[in-house]
C-alpha beads as a LAMMPS data file, in Angstrom:
LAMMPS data file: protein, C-alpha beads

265 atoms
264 bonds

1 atom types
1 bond types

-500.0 500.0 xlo xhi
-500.0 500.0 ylo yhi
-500.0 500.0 zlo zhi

Masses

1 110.0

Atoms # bond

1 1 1 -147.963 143.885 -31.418
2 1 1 -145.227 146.600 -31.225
3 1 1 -142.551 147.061 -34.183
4 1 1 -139.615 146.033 -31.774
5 1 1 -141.717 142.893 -30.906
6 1 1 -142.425 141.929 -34.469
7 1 1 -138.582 142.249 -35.550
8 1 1 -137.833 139.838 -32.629
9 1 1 -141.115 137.433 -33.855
10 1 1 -139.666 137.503 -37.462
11 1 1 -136.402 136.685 -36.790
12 1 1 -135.631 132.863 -38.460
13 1 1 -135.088 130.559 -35.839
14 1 1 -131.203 130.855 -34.594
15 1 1 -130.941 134.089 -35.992
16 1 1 -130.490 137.233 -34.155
17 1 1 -131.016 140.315 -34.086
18 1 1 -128.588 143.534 -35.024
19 1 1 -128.926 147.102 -33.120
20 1 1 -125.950 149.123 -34.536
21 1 1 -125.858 152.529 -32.345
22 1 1 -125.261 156.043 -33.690
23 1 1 -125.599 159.129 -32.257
24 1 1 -128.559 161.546 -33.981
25 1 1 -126.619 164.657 -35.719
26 1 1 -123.192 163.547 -35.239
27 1 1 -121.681 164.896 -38.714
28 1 1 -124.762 166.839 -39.377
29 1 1 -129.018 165.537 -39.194
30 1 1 -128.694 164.779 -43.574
31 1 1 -125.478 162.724 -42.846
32 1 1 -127.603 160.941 -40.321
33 1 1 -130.283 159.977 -42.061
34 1 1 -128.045 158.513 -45.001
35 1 1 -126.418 156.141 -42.604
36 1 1 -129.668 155.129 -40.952
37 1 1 -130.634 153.815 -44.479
38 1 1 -126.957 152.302 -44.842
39 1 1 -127.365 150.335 -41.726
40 1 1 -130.834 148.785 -42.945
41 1 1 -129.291 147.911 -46.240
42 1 1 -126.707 146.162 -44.342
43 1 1 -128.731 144.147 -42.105
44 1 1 -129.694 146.645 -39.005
45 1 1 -132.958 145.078 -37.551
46 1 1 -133.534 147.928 -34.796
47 1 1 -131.657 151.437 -35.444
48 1 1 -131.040 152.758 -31.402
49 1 1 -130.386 156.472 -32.510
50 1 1 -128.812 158.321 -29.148
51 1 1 -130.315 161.791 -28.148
52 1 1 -127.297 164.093 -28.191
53 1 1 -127.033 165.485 -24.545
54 1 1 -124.082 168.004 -22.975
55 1 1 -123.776 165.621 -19.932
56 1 1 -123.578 161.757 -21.564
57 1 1 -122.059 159.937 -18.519
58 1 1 -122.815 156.422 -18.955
59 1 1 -120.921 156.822 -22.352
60 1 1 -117.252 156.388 -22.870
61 1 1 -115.206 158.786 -24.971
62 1 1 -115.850 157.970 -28.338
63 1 1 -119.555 158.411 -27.584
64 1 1 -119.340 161.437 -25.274
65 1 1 -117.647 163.219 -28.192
66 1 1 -120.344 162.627 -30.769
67 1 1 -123.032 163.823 -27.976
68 1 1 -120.530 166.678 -27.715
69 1 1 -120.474 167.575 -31.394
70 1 1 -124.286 167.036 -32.030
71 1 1 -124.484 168.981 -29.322
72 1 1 -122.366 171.673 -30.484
73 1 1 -124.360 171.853 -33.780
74 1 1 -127.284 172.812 -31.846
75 1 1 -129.640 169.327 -32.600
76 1 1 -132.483 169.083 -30.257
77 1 1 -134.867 166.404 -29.025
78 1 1 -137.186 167.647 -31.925
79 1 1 -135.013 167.283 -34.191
80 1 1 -134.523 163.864 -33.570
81 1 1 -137.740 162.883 -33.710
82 1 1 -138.164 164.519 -36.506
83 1 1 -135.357 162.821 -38.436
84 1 1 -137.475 159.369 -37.108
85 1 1 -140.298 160.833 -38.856
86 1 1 -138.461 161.422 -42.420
87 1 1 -137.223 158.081 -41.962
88 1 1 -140.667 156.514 -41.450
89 1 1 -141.957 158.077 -44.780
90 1 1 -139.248 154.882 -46.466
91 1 1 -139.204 152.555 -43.853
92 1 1 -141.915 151.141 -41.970
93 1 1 -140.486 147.726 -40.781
94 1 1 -136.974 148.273 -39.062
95 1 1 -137.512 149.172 -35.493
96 1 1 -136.129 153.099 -33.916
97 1 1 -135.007 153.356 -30.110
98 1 1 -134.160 156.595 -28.618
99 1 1 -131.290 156.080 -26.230
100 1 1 -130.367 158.629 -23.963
101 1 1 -131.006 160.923 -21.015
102 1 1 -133.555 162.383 -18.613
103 1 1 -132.965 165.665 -18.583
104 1 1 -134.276 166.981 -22.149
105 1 1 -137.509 164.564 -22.229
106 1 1 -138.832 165.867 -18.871
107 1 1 -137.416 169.366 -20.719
108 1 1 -139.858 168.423 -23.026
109 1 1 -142.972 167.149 -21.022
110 1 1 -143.527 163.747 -20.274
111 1 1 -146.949 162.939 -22.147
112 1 1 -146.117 165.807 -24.915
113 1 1 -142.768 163.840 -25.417
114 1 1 -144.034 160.217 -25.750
115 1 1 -147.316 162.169 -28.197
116 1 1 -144.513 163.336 -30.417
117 1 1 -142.728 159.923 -30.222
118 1 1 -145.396 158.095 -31.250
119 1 1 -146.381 160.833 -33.692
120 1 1 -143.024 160.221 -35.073
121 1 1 -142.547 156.824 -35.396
122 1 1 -140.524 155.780 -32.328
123 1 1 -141.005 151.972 -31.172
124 1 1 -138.774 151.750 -27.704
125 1 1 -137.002 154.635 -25.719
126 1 1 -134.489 153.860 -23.808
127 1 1 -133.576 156.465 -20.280
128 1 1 -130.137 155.628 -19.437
129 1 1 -129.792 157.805 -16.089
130 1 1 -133.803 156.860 -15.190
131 1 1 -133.839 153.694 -12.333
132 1 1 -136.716 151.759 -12.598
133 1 1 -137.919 153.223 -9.170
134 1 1 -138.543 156.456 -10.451
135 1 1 -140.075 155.315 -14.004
136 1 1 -143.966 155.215 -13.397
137 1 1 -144.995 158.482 -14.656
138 1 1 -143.141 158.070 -18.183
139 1 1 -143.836 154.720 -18.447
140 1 1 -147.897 155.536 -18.375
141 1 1 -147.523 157.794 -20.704
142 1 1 -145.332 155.523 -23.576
143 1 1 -147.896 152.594 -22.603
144 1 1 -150.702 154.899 -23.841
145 1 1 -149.055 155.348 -27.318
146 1 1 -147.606 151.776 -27.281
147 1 1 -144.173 152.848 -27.067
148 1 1 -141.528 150.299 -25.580
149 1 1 -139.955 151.400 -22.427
150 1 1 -136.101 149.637 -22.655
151 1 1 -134.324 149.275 -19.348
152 1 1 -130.160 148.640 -18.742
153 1 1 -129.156 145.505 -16.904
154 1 1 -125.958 145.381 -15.713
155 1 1 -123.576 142.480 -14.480
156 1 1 -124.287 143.638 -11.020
157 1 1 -128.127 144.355 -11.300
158 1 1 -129.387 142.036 -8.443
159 1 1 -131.814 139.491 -8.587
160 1 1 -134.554 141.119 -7.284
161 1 1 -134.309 144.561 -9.250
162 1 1 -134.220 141.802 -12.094
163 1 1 -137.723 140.896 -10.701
164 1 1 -138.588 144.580 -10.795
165 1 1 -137.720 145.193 -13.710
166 1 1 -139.707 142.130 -15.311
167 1 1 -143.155 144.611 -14.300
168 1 1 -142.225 147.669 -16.008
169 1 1 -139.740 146.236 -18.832
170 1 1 -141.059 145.861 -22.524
171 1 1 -139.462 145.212 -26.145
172 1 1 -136.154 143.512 -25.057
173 1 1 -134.044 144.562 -22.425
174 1 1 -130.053 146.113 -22.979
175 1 1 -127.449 143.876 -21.137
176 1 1 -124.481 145.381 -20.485
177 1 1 -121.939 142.786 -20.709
178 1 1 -118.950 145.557 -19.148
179 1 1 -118.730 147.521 -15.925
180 1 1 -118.118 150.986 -17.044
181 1 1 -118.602 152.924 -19.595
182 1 1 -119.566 152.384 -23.389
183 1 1 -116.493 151.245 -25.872
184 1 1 -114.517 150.293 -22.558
185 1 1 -112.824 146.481 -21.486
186 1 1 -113.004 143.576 -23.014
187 1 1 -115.507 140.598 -23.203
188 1 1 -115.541 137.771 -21.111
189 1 1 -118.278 135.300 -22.932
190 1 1 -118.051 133.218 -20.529
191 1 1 -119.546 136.045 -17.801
192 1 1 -121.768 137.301 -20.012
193 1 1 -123.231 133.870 -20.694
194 1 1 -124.291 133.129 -17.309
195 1 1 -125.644 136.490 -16.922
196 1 1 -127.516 136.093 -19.703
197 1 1 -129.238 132.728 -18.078
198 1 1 -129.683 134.717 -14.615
199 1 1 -131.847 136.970 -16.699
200 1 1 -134.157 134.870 -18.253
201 1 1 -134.956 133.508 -15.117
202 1 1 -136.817 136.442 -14.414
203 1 1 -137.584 138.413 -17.509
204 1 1 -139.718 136.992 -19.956
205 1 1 -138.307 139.277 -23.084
206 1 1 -135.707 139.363 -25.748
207 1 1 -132.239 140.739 -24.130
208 1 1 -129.480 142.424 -26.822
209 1 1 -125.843 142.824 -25.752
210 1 1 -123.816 145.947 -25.589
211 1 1 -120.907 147.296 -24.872
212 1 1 -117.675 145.977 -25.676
213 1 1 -118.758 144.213 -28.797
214 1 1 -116.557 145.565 -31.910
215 1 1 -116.150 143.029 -34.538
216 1 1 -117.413 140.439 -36.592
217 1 1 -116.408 137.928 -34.310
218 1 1 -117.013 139.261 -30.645
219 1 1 -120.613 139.614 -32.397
220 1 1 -120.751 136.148 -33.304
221 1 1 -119.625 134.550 -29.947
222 1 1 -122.216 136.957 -28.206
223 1 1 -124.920 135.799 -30.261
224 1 1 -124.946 131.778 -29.590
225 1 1 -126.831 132.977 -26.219
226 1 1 -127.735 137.090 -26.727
227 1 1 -131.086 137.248 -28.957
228 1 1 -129.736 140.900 -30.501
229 1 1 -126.237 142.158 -30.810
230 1 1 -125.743 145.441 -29.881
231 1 1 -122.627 147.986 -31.355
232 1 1 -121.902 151.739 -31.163
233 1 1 -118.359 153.066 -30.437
234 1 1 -116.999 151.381 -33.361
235 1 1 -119.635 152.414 -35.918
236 1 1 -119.248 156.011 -34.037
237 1 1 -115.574 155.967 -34.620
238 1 1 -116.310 156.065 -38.401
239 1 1 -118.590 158.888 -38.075
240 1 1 -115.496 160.951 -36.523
241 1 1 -112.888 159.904 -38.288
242 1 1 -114.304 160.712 -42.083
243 1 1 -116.898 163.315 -41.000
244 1 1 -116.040 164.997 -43.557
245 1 1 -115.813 162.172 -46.086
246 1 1 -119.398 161.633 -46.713
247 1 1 -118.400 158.501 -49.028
248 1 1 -115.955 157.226 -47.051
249 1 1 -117.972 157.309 -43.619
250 1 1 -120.995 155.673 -45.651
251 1 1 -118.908 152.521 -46.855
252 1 1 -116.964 152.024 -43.730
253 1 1 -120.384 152.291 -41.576
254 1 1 -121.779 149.438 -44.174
255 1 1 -118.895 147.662 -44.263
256 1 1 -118.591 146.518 -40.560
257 1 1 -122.327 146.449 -40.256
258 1 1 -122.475 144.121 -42.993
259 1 1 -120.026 141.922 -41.328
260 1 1 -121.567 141.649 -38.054
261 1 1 -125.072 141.301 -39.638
262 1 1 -123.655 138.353 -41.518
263 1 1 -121.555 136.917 -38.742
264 1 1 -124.490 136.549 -36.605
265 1 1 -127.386 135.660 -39.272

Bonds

1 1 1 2
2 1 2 3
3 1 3 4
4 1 4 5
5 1 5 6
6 1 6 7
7 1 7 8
8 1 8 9
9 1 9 10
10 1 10 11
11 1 11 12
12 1 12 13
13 1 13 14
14 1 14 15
15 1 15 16
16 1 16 17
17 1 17 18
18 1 18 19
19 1 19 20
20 1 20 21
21 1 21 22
22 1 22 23
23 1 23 24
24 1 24 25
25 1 25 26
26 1 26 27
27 1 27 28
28 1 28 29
29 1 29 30
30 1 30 31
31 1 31 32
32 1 32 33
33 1 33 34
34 1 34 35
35 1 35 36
36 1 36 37
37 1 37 38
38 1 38 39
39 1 39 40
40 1 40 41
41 1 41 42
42 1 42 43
43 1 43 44
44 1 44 45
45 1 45 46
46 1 46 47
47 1 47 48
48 1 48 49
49 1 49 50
50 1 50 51
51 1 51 52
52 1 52 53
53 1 53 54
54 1 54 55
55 1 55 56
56 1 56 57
57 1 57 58
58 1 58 59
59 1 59 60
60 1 60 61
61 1 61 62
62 1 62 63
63 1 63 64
64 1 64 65
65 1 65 66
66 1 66 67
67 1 67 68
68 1 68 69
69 1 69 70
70 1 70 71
71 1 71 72
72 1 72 73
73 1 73 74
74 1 74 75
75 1 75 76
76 1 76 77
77 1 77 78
78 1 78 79
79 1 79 80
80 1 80 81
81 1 81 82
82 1 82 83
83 1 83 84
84 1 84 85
85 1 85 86
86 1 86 87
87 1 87 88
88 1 88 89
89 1 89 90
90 1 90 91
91 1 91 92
92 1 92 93
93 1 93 94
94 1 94 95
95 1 95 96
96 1 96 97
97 1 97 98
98 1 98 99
99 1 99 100
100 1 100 101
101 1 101 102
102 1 102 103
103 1 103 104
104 1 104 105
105 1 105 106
106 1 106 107
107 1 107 108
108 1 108 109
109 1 109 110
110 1 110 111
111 1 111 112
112 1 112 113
113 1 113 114
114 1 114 115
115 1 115 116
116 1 116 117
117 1 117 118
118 1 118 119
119 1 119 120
120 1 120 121
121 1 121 122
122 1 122 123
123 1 123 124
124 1 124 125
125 1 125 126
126 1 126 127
127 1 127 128
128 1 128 129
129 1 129 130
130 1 130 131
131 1 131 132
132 1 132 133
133 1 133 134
134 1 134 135
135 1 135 136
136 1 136 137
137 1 137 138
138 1 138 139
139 1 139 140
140 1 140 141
141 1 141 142
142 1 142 143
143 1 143 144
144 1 144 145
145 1 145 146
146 1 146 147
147 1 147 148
148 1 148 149
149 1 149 150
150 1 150 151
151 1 151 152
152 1 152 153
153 1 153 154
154 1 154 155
155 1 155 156
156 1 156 157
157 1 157 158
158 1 158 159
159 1 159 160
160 1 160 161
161 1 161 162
162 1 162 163
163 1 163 164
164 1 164 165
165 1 165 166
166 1 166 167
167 1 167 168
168 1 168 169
169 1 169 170
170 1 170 171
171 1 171 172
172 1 172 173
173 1 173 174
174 1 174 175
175 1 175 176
176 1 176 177
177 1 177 178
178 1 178 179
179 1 179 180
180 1 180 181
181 1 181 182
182 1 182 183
183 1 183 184
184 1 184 185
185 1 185 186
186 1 186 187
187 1 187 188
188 1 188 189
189 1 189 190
190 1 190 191
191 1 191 192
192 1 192 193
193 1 193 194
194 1 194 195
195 1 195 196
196 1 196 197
197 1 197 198
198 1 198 199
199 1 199 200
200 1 200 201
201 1 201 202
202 1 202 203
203 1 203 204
204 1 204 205
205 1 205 206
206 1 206 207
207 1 207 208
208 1 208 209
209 1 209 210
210 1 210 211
211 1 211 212
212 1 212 213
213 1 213 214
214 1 214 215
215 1 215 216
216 1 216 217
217 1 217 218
218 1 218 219
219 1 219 220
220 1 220 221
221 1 221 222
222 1 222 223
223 1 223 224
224 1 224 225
225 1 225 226
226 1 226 227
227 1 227 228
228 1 228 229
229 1 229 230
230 1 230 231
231 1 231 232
232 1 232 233
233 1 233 234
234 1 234 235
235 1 235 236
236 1 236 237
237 1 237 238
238 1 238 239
239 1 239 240
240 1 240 241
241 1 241 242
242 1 242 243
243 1 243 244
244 1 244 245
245 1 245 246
246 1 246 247
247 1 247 248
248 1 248 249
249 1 249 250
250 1 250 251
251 1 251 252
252 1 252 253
253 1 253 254
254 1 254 255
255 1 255 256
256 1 256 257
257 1 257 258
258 1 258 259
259 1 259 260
260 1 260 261
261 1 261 262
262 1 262 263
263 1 263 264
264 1 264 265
């Protein structure tokens, strides 16, 4: 049984799951690691830590700019993993999913990349820019190491590429309750609720919302029907504005993950 699958297993009954985002690097790889151990010690159940990339296109702008300063500060795809693999030296329970783009994992070699992955600790990688069509190769390779290969469904992802997707999908699968980009619009719970029930008719797995969801209490009316709750700009938006405020970036980060932990456990 993989990590992500066990943190969905473990869950007490109504409870749900929390997958805060942050990008890897953004404010430097030591400032990173801090607030990966701040989310778990306010209630993060899966950590999705985003693979800084000079192209992040699915993201909106508070998330293209933390790609952009990672980026800028010269973290890799190694370095990443190996920030998962000081992390896994403390932690051997809360659940890590890389999030982010083609180009520097097929940079980096399909079977050496999901090697190191596994190496490192990874449970579930997540290829926003990779269509299920085009997944085979990579998804051999993380099925050999028992990595979880995450795949994006969108309010416009037809029935039958939900079908698809049930063959190739594992861990839980990312709903994205907004057309557009990340940190963009504003929920409609009623939408996302039915999409949520289209789903299930056709994948047999755990599905976490994303996108849109910035408070306490867009968490909680996501959650009476998501099984995980899913948030990045707004944690991200901490990491900007007191990136140089080591303290202050910490408590704000634990603050509002604290409250949407609580709100929807």
């Amino acid at each position: 049984m993989s990590r992500l699958t066990q943190v969905f297993s473990n869950l007490p009954k109504a409870q749900k799951a929390f997958i805060p985002f942050i990008t890897a690097g953004d404010s430097g790889l030591d400032n990173t690691y801090d607030l990966m151990q701040t989310l778990v010690d306010n209630g993060a159940d899966v950590i999705e830590l985003g693979v800084p990339f000079s192209d992040p296109m699915a993201d909106g702008p508070v998330i293209a700019k933390s790609h952009e300063r990672a980026v800028a500060d010269g973290v890799s795809l190694h370095d990443v993993l190996d920030l998962v693999k000081k992390f896994r030296q403390n932690n051997d329970t809360t659940a890590i999913v890389l999030m982010g783009y083609l180009n520097p994992i097929e940079v980096f070699g399909y079977q050496a990349f999901a090697d190191a992955a596994s190496e490192s600790g990874v449970d579930g990688v997540l290829v926003v820019d990779m269509p299920p069509e085009e997944a085979h190769d990579l998804k051999q390779c993380l099925d050999g190491v028992d990595i979880d290969f995450i795949f994006l469904v969108a309010p416009t992802t037809t029935n039958d590429r939900l079908a698809s997707l049930a063959n190739i999908a594992s861990g839980f699968v990312y709903f994205v309750s907004l057309k557009g980009v990340t940190g963009a619009g504003h929920l409609d719970i009623d939408s996302v609720n039915a999409n949520l029930a289209r789903i299930r008719q056709y994948i047999d797995l755990p599905v976490g919302v994303g996108f849109g969801i910035k408070d306490a209490a867009t968490a909680k009316a996501v959650s009476v029907s998501a099984d995980a709750v899913i948030v990045g700009s707004s944690l991200v938006s901490f990491i900007e504005q007191y990136a140089t405020d080591r303290d202050k970036m910490l408590a704000s980060v634990g603050a509002l993950s604290a409250e949407i932990s609580a709100a929807i456990k």
